[in-house]
N, C-alpha and C positions, 0 to 999 in steps of 0.2 A: 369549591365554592368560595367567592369572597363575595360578602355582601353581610345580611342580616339576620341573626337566629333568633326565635324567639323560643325561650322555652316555656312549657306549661309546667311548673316547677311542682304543684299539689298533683300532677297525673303522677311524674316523673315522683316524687319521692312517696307516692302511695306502692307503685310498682315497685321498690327500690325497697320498701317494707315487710311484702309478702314475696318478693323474690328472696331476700339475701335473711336466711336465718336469724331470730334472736339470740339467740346463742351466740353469735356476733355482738361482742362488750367491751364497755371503757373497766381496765385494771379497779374499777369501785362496782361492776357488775351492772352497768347503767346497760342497757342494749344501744347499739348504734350501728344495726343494720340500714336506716335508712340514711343516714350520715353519711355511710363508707356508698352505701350504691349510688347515691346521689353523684358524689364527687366525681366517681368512676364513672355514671353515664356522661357526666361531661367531657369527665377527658377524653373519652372516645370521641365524643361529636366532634369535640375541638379537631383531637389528632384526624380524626374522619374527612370532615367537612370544613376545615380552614376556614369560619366567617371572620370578617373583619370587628363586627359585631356585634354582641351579645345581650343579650337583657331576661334577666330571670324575673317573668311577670309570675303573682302570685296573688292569690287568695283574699282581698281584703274584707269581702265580705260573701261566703261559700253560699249564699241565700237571699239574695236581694229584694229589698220588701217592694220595689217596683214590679219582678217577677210573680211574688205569691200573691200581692195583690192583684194581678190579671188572670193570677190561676191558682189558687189555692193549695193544688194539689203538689205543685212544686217541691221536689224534693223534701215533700214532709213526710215521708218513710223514714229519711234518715234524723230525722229529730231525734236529739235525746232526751232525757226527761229534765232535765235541767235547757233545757233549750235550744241547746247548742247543736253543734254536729256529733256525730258518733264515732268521731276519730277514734281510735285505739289509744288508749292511756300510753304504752310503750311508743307510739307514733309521737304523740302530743310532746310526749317530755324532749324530743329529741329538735322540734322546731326550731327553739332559739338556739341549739347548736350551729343548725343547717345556716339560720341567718346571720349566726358570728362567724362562721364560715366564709360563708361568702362575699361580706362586709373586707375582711381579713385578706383574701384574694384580692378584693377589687373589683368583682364583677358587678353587674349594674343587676340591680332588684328593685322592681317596681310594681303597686298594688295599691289601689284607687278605694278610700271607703264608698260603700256602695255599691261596690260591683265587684265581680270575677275577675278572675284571671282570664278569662277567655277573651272578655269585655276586653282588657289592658292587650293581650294579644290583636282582638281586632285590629284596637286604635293605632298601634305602633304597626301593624303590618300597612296599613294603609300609607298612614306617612313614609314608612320605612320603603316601599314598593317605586315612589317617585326619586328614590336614589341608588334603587341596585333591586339584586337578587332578596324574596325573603324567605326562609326555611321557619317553619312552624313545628316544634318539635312536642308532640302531642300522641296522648295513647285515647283522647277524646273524638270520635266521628261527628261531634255538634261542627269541630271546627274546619272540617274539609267547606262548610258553605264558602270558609276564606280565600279557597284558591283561586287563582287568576294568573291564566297562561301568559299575559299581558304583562301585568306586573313586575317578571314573576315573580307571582308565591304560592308557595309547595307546601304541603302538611308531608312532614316524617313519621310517619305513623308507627306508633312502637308497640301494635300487637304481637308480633314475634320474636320485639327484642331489636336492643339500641344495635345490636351487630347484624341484625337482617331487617335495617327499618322500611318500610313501604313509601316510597314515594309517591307521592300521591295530589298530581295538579290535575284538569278538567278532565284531561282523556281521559284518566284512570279512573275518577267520581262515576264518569260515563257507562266507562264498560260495563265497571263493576253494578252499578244501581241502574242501568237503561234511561237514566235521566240526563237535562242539560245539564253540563259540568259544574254548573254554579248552582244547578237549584238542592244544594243538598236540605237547606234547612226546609225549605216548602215541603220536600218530603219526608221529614221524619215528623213536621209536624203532622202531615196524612195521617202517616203509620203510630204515628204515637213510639216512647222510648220508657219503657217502665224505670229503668233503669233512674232519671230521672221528674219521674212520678207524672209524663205524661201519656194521658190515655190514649191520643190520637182518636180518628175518625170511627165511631162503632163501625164492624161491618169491613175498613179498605184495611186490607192487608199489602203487603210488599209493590205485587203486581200492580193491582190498583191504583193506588200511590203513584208506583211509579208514570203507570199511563193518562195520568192527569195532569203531573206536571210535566210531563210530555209533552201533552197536547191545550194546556193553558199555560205553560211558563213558569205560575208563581201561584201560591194561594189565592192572591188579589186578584190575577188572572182567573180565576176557578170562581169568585165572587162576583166577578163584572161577569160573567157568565151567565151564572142564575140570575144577576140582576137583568139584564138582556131576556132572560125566558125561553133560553135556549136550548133543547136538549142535545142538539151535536157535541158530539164529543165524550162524550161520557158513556162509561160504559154501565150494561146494565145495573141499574138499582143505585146508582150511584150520584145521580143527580137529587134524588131524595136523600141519600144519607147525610152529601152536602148543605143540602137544605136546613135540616135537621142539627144540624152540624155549625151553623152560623155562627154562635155566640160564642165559642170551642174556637172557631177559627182564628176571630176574631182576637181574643184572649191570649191564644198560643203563639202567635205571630210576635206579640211582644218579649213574649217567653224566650222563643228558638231562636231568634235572631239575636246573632253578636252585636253588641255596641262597639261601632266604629270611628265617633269623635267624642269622647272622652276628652271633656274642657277639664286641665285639672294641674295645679302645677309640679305632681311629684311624674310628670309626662313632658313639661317643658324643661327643657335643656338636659335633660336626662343625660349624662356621657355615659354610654353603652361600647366604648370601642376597646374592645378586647388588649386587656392588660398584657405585658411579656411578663410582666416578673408581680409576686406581689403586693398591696399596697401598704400591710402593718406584718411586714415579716416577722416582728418577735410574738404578735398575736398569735400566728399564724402554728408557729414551732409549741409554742403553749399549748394552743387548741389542740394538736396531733398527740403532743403527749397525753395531755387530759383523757382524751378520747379513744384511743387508739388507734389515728387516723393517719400515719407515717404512710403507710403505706399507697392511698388512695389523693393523698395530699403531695406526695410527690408525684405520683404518674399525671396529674394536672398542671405541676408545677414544668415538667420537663413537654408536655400537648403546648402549654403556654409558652415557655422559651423557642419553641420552632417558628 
């Protein structure tokens, strides 16, 4: 591939957490498993998939009060009690490694107050799409709605692992869910995703789901329906739970959908094109000792020189 990767950098270094042991430590006993897996998934993509360019979008705000304010129930499972998210202590300490890190390489990192990383993924997949290829490198199924065989852009789906990632553009959305290639968010908002805290439709499970955005295209498609007073299409009982369901729709719609124009200027002029060699190599050699990241710091450094 040469064109454009985007990674989901808080999937990618949560995976990278509870994959790779703590017991994995800097010489002062710090853990930096998510440090070393981090790096290493890179240099595989790199050495893998050759993009031209990269951009590690991330996290600026894991909760966006535009989201909770349309749906309350938004990811308020993972509230801590102090507020925040429920990151792991030994995860958290390791952040600003990850970002001296990657400052230190030169790779491009980017995260918008107010919104996600998926948001920042949206917005760069879209621009990114009108000059090449773009790979979305995600262990999240919110962001398959991104694909677009047209584009193209791909989500690499890292449920089995950055050495067996899933590719995954419209056909594969399709097969897999029976729905149109793009409609993934219309239907998980159906089905709901507990995972993050939403309920979906009482009542539509997978099937359902899927046979609605089948045969209405989108939510809004499914809305202009009952507003029409129409029961074709719907299978039993189901035209009532959508009914029933309005204010939910309504709400989750703002939720599940990616933001994809992100006005913002840590997104303008962004240089994202993949470095050969580092940008602060004596940081660089520092951090590896500090940390003990020789090892995972070089097999990046030699993905990068190719």
């Amino acid at each position: 591939m040469s064109g454009l990767m985007l990674l989901d950098t808080p999937s990618l270094y949560f995976r990278a957490f509870f994959g790779v042991p703590e017991s994995v430590t800097a010489p002062d006993g710090t853990p930096v498993n998510a440090v070393r897996g981090l790096v290493d998934m890179i240099a595989r993509l790199v050495q893998d998939r050759s993009p031209d360019r990269l951009v590690c979008c991330m996290d600026a705000d894991w909760r966006p009060e535009f989201r909770v304010a349309a749906l309350p129930s938004y990811k308020a499972h993972r509230v801590a009690d102090d507020g925040g998210d429920q990151t792991p202590d030994a995860l958290e300490a390791q952040l600003p490694v990850i970002d001296a890190v990657l400052a230190a390489f030169g790779l491009a990192s980017a995260g918008v107050a107010g919104y996600e990383a998926d948001d920042v993924i949206g917005t760069l997949a879209v621009r990114g799409a009108a000059e090449g290829p773009v790979d979305i490198v995600t262990g999240d199924r919110d962001l398959f709605q991104l694909v677009d065989d047209a584009g193209p852009v791909a989500v690499l789906y890292t449920a089995r692992g950055i050495r067996n990632l899933q590719i995954m553009g419209e056909k594969e959305v399709a097969e897999k869910y029976r729905i149109p290639g793009r409609a993934y968010g219309d239907y998980a908002t159906l089905r709901g995703d507990p995972s993050d805290g939403l309920p979906g439709v009482p009542g539509v499970g997978d099937k359902t789901a899927a046979a609605l955005v089948t045969r209405f295209g989108s939510v809004a498609g499914i809305l202009a329906a009952l507003d029409a007073g129409t029961d074709e299409g719907f299978p039993a009982g189901a035209r009532r739970r959508m009914e029933a369901a309005r204010g939910y729709l309504a709400s989750a719609e703002t939720v599940v959908r990616v933001v994809t124009d992100i006005d913002a200027p840590e997104l303008t002029g962004l240089d994202d094109r993949l470095p050969t060699e580092p940008r602060d190599p004596e940081a660089l050699v520092e951090l590896a000792d500090r940390w003990n990241l020789s090892g995972p710091v070089n097999r990046l450094l030699n993905a990068l020189a190719r």
